[in-house]
C-alpha positions as CSV (number, residue, x, y, z in Angstrom):
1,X,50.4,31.1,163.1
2,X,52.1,33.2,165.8
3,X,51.9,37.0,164.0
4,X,53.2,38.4,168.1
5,X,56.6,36.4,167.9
6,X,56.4,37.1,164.6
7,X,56.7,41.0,165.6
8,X,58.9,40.6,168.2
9,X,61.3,38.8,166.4
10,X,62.4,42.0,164.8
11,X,64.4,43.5,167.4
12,X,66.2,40.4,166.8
13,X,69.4,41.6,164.5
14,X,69.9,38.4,162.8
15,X,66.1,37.9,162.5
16,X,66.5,41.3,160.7
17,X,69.7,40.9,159.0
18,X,68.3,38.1,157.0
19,X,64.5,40.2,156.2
20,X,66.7,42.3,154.8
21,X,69.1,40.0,152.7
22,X,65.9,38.9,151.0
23,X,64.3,42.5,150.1
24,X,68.0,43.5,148.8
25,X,68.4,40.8,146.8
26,X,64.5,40.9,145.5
27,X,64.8,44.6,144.5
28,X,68.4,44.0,142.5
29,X,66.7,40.8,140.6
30,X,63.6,43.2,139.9
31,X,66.2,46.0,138.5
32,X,68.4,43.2,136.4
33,X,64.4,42.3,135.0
34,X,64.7,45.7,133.4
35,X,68.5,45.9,131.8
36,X,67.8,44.7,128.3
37,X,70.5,42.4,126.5
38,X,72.9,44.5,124.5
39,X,72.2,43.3,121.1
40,X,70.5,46.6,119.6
41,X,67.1,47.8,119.1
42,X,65.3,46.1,121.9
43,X,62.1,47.2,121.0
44,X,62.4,45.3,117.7
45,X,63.2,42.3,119.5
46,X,60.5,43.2,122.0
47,X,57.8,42.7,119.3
48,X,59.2,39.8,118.3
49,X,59.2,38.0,121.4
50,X,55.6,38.4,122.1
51,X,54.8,36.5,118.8
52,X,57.4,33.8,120.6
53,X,55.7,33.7,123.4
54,X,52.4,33.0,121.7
55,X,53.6,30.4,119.6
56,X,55.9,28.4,122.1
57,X,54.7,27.0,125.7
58,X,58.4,27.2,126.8
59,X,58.3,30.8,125.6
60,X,55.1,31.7,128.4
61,X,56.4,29.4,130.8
62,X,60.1,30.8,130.7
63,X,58.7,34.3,130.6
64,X,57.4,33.4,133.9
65,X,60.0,32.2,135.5
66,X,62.4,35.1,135.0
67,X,59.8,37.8,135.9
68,X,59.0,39.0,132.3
69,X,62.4,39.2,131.7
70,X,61.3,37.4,128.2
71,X,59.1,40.3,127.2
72,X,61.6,43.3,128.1
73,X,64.4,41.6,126.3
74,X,66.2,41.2,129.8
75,X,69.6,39.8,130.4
76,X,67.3,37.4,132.3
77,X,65.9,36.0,129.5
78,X,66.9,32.4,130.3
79,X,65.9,33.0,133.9
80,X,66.1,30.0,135.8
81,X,65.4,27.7,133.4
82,X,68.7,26.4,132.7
83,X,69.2,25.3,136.4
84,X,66.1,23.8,136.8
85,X,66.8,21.7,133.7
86,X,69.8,20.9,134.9
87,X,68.3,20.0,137.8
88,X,66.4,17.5,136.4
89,X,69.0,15.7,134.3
90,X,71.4,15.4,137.6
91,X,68.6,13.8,140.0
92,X,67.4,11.6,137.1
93,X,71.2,10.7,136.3
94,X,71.7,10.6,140.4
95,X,68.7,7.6,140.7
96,X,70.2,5.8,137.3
97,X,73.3,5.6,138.5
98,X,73.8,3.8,142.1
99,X,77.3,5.3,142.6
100,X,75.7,8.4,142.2
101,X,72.6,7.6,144.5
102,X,75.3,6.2,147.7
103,X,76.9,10.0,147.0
104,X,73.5,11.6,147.7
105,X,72.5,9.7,150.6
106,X,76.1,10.2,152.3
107,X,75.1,13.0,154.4
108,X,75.7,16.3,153.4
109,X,79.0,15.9,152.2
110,X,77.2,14.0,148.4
111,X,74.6,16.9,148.8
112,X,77.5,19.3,148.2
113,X,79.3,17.8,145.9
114,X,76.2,17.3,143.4
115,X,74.9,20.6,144.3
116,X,78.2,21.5,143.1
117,X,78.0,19.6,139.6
118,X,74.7,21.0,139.2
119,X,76.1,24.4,138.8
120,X,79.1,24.1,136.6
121,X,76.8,22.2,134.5
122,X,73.9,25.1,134.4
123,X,76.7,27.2,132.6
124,X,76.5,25.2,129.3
125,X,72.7,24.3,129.3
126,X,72.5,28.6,129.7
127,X,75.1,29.0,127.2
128,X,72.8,26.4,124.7
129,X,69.8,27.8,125.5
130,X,71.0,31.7,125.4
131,X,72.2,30.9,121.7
132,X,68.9,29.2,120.4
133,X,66.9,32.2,121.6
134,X,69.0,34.9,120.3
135,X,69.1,32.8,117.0
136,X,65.4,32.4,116.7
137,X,64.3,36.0,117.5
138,X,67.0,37.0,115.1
139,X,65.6,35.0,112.8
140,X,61.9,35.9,113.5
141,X,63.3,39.7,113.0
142,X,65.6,39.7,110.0
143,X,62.9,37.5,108.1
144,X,59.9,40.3,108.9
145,X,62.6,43.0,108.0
146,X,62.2,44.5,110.8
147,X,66.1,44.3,111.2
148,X,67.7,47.7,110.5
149,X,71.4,46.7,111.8
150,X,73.7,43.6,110.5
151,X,74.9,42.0,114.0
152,X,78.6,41.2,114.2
153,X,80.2,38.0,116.0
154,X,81.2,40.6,119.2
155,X,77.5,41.4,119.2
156,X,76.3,37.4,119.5
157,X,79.1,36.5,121.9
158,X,78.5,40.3,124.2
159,X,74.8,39.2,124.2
160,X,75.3,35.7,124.5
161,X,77.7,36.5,127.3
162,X,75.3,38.7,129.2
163,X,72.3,36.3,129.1
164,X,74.5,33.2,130.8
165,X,75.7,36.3,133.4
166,X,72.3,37.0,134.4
167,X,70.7,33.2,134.5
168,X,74.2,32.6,137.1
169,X,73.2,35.6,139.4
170,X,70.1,34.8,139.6
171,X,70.9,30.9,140.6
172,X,73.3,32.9,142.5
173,X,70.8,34.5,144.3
174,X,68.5,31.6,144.8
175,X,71.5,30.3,146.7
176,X,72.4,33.0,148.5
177,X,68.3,33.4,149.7
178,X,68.2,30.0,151.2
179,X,71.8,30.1,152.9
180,X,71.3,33.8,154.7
181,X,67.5,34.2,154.1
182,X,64.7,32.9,155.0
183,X,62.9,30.1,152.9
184,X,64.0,28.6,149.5
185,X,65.7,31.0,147.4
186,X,64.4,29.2,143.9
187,X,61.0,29.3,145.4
188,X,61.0,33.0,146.5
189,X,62.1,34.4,143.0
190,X,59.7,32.4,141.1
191,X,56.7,33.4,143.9
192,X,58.3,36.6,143.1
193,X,58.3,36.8,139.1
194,X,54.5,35.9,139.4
195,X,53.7,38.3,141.6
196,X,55.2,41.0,139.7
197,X,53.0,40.5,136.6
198,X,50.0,40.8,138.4
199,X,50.1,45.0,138.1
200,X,50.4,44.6,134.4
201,X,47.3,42.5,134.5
202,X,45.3,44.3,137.0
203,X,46.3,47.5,134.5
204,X,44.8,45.4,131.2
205,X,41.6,44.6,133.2
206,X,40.9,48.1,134.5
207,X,41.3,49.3,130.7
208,X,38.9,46.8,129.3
209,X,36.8,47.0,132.4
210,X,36.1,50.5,132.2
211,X,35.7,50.5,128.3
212,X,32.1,51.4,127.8
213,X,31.9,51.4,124.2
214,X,29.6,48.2,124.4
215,X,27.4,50.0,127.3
216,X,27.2,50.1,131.0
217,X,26.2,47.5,133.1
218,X,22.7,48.5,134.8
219,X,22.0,46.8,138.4
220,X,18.5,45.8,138.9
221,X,17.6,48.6,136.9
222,X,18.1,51.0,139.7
223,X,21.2,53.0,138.3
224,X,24.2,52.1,135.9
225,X,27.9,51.5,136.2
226,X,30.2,53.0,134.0
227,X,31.9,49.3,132.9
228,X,31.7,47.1,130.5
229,X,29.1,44.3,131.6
230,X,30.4,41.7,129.8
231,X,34.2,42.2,131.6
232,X,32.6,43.1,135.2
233,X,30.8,39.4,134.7
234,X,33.7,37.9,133.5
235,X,36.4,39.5,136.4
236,X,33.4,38.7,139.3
237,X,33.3,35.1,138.0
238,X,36.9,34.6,137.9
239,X,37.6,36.3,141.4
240,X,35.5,33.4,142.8
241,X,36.9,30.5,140.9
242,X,40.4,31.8,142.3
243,X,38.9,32.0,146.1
244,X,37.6,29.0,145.1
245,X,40.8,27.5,143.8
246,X,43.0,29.2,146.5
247,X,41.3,27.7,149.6
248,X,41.4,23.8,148.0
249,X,45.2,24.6,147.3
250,X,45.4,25.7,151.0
251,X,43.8,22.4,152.1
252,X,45.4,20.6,149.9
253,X,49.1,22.3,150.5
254,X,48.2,21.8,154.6
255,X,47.0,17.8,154.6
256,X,49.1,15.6,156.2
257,X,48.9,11.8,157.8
258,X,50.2,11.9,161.2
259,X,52.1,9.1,162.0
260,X,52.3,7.8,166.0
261,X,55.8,7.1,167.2
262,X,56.5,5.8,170.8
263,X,60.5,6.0,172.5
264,X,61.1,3.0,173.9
265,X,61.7,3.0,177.5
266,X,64.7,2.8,179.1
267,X,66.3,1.9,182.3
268,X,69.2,3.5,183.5
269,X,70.5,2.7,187.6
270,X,67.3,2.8,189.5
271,X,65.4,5.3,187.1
272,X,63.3,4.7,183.6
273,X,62.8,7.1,181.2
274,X,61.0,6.7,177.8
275,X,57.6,5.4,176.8
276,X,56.9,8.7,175.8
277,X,54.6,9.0,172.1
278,X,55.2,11.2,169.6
279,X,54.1,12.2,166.1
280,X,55.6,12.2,162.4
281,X,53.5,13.8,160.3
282,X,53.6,12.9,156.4
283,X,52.1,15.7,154.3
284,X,50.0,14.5,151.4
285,X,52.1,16.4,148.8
286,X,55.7,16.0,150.0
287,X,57.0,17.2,146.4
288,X,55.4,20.4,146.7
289,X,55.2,22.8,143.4
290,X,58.2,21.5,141.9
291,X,56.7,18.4,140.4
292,X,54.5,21.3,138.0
293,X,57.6,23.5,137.6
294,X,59.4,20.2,136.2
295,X,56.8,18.6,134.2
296,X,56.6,22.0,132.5
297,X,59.9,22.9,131.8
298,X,60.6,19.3,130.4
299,X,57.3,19.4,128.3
300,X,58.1,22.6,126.7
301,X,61.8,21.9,125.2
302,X,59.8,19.8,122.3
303,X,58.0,23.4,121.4
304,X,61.2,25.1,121.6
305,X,62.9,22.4,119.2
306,X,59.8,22.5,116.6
307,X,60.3,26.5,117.2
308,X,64.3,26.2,115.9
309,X,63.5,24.1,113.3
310,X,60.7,26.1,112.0
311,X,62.7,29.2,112.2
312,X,65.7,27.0,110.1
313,X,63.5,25.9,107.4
314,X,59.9,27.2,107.6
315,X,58.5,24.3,105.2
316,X,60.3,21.6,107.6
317,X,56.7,19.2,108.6
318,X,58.4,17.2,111.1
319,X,59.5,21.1,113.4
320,X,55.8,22.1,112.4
321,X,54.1,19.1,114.0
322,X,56.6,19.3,117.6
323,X,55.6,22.3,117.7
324,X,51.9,22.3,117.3
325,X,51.8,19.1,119.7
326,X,54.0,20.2,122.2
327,X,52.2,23.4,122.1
328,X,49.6,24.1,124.8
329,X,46.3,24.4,123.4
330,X,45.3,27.8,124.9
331,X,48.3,29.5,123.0
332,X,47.3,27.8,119.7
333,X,45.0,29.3,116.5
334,X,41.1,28.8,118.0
335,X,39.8,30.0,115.0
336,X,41.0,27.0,113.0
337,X,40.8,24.5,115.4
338,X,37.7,24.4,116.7
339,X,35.6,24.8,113.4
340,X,37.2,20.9,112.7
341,X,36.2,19.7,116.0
342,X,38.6,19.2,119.3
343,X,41.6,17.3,117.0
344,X,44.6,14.9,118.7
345,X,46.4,18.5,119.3
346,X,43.7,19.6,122.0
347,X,43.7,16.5,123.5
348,X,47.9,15.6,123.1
349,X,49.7,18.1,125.4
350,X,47.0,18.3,128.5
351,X,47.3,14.2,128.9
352,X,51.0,14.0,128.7
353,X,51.4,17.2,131.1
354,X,49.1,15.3,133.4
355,X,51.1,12.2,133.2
356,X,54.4,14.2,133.6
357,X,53.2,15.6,136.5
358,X,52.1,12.8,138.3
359,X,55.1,10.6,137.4
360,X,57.1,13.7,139.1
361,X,55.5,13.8,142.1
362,X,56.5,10.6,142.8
363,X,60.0,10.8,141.5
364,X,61.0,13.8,143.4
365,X,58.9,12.2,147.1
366,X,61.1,9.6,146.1
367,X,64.1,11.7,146.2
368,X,63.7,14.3,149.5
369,X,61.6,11.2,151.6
370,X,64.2,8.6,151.8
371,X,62.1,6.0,153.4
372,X,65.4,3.7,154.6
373,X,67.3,6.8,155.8
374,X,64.2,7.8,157.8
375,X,63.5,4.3,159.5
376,X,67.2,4.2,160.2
377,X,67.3,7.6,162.3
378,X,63.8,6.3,163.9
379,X,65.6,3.5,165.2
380,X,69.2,5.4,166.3
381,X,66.9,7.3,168.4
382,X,64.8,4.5,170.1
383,X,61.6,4.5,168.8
384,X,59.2,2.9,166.7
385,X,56.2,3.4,164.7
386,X,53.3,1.3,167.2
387,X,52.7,-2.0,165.3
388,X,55.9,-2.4,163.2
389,X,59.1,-3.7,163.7
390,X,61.9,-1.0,163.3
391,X,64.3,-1.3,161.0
392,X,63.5,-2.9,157.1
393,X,59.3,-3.5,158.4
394,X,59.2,0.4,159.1
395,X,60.9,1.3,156.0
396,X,58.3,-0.4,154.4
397,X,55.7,0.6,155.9
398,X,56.3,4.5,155.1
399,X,56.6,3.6,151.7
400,X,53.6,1.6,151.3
401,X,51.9,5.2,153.2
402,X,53.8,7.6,151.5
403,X,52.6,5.7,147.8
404,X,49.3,6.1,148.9
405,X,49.0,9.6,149.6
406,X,51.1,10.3,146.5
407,X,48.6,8.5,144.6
408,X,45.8,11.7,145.5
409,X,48.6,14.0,146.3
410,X,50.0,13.2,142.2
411,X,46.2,13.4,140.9
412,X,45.1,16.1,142.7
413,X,48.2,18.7,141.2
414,X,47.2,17.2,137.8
415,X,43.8,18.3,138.0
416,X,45.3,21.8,139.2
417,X,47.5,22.0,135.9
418,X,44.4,20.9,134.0
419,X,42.1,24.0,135.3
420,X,43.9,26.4,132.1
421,X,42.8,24.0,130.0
422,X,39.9,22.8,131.2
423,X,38.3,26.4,131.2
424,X,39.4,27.4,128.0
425,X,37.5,24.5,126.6
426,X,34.3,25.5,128.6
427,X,34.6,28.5,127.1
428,X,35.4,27.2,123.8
429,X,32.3,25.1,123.5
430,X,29.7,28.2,125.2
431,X,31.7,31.1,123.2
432,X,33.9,29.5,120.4
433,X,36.9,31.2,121.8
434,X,38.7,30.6,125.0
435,X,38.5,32.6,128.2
436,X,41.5,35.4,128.2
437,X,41.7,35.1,131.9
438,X,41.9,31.3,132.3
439,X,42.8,30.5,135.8
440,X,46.8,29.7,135.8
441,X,47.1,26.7,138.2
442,X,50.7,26.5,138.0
443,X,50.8,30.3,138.7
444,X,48.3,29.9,142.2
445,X,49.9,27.0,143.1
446,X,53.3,28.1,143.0
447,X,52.0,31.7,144.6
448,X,50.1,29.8,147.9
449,X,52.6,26.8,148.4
450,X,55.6,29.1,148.3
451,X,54.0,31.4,150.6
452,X,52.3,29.0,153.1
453,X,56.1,27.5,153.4
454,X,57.6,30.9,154.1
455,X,55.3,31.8,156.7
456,X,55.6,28.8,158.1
457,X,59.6,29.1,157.9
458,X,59.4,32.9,159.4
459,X,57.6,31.7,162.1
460,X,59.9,29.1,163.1
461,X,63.0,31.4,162.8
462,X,60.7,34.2,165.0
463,X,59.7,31.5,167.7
464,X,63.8,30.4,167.9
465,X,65.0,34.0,168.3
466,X,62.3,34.6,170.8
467,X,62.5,31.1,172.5
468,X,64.6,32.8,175.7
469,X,61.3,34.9,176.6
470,X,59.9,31.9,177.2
471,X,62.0,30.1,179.8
């Protein structure tokens, strides 16, 4: 990483012009975060959501997607998650259907056009999903009578309204982030809505940390700390687990199979040219995060089901069972649990998120490393991978590498969306109740890959607008 081209890339005014795009659009996402939707008393609703959140995986996992928007009763509510649903739906539909998979692969003209139909169809997944939330934290409010207004139809279609207005600015802004930004615009707001949490939870920790009501910790018996030993222990262990953690995700987000390619040589009049070798280097996890983000989102919509029919009829067995299945076990009741032994629920959601995931990973490589497309270009260019024949042999042969690196690549981000879980039930079996600060391995994962590709990204952009100093 080149930090001095880097720097000097800033007298550069696109270079600049683009830094800048991205902070202004940051900062106006971070101020929408805050505009609660206009449906009255927000605080109520405020209260209410938190016991959502505890209840529902999607709740958590939605609540981190839009920044805490969940919590604060944003008109970002919905966040992304209607677009990276839809998502979903159009690239499976887009591999079902062949007519659908020529349009992709016709250059960028397809990529438009679906990219297109992917966002007139996030409107009505937005509008769905705006209409179940308001009508389950309605529900959860007017049943604790908590409720002291009677909402009127303009009140569920102005809040309605505002909540599909801010989950289409903030695609909006994905969009515009990736066109006149650096990096990918879905990426960056995600990386951000993490990121913003973490003063919240540095606040919690300082408040139990310095809570000395259970005594101070006392070093080697030479003189005592004012903090709570217990906590200092706990935030000491954890900060090495995530140094731990981050460094394998760093390996893991950097490794790569390089690939020799040779340029055939040529002859042209009474001078050759060619025989020179290359590289293409395949990266162990082509996918990226977004095999976790999907698995996720489309694991949680059975909580959020269970959740609506609960809320519907409370005695319904067939919503109570969705949603203590599709629940994740760190967000479900320890205490009764445990005493019965680790039952089917424990054992249920972390094995079909680890499937989920790993069938993702190699949907989605599938999808952006187009093994037929590539060996096609190798061979419009005149060269060759050393060994194979170009054409159908080479297309082969990347797939037949490409499935093997999945193969770790697939297992290795399973075992990353298992650490939650697999702490909490350490801690479980040493403590009888899980770990509050279990390591989040969607949350690192998303946090280092997203900023490992942005640095990586800035420093392209900074060596192209330098590139004349050079010549």
């Amino acid at each position: 990483m080149n930090f001095k081209n880097i720097f000097k890339s800033f007298k550069n005014k696109d270079m600049l012009k683009r830094i800048f795009i991205v902070l202004g659009l940051l900062v106006m996402y971070r101020f929408l975060a805050h505009i609660p939707v206009p449906f009255g008393e927000p605080k109520t609703f405020q209260d209410a959501i938190q016991a959502l959140i505890s209840q529902s995986d999607f709740g958590g996992f939605l609540n981190l997607i839009s920044g805490g928007g969940l919590t604060t009763f944003s008109i970002l509510l919905v966040g992304l998650s209607p677009y990276i649903t839809t998502q979903i739906a159009v690239q499976l539909i887009t591999k079902a259907i062949p007519s659908l998979e020529e349009l992709s692969q016709d250059g960028e003209t397809g990529r438009r056009k679906i990219s297109q139909w992917t966002r007139i169809l996030t409107v009505p997944m937005a509008i769905f999903q705006s209409i179940i939330y308001i009508f389950i934290l309605y529900q959860s409010v007017s049943g604790a009578g908590t409720l002291e207004f009677i909402p009127t139809t303009a009140d569920w279609l102005l809040s309605i309204t505002a909540m599909v207005a801010g989950s289409i600015i903030l695609m909006w802004f994905g969009e515009l982030i990736t066109e006149q930004g650096i990096g990918n615009g879905i990426s960056i707001i995600i990386f951000t809505s993490i990121i913003s949490q973490l003063p919240t939870t540095l606040a919690t920790l300082g408040t139990a940390l310095f809570d000395t009501s259970a005594g101070s910790l006392s070093l080697f018996g030479w003189f005592n700390l004012p903090v709570n030993p217990v906590i200092f222990w706990i935030i000491v262990g954890f900060a090495i687990a995530v140094i731990i953690v981050v460094y394998f995700l760093v390996k893991l987000n950097e490794a790569q199979r390089i690939v020799t390619i040779n340029y055939a040589k040529r002859v042209h009049g009474n001078s050759a040219y060619g025989g020179i070798k290359s590289i293409l280097p395949l990266k162990l996890i082509a996918a990226g995060v977004v095999p976790v983000i999907f698995a996720t989102a489309f694991l949680s919509l059975p909580a959020l089901i269970g959740q609506l029919i609960q809320t519907a009829d409370p005695g319904n067995s067939f919503g109570n069972t969705l949603t203590a299945l599709f629940t994740a076990p760190s967000q479900q009741n320890f205490a009764s649990l445990y005493p019965n032994g680790i039952t089917l629920q424990w054992f249920f959601y972390p094995t079909v998120y680890f499937i989920l995931v790993v069938l993702f990973t190699y949907f989605y490589t599938s999808i952006i490393f187009n093994t037929k497309e590539i060996a096609d270009n190798l061979q419009k260019q005149g060269t060759f991978i050393e060994g194979v024949r170009p054409g159908l042999q080479t297309a082969e042969y990347l797939g037949k590498t490409i499935n093997r690196l999945n193969l770790f690549g697939a297992l290795a981000l399973g075992f990353i969306a298992m650490l939650p879980f697999i702490t909490d039930y350490v801690f479980i079996v040493l403590a009888g109740a899980p770990l509050g600060l279990s390591i989040s391995g969607t949350g690192l994962l998303i946090v280092v890959t997203v900023a490992l590709e942005n640095i990586r990204q800035l420093n392209s952009r900074a060596l192209m607008v330098t590139y004349d100093e050079y010549k």
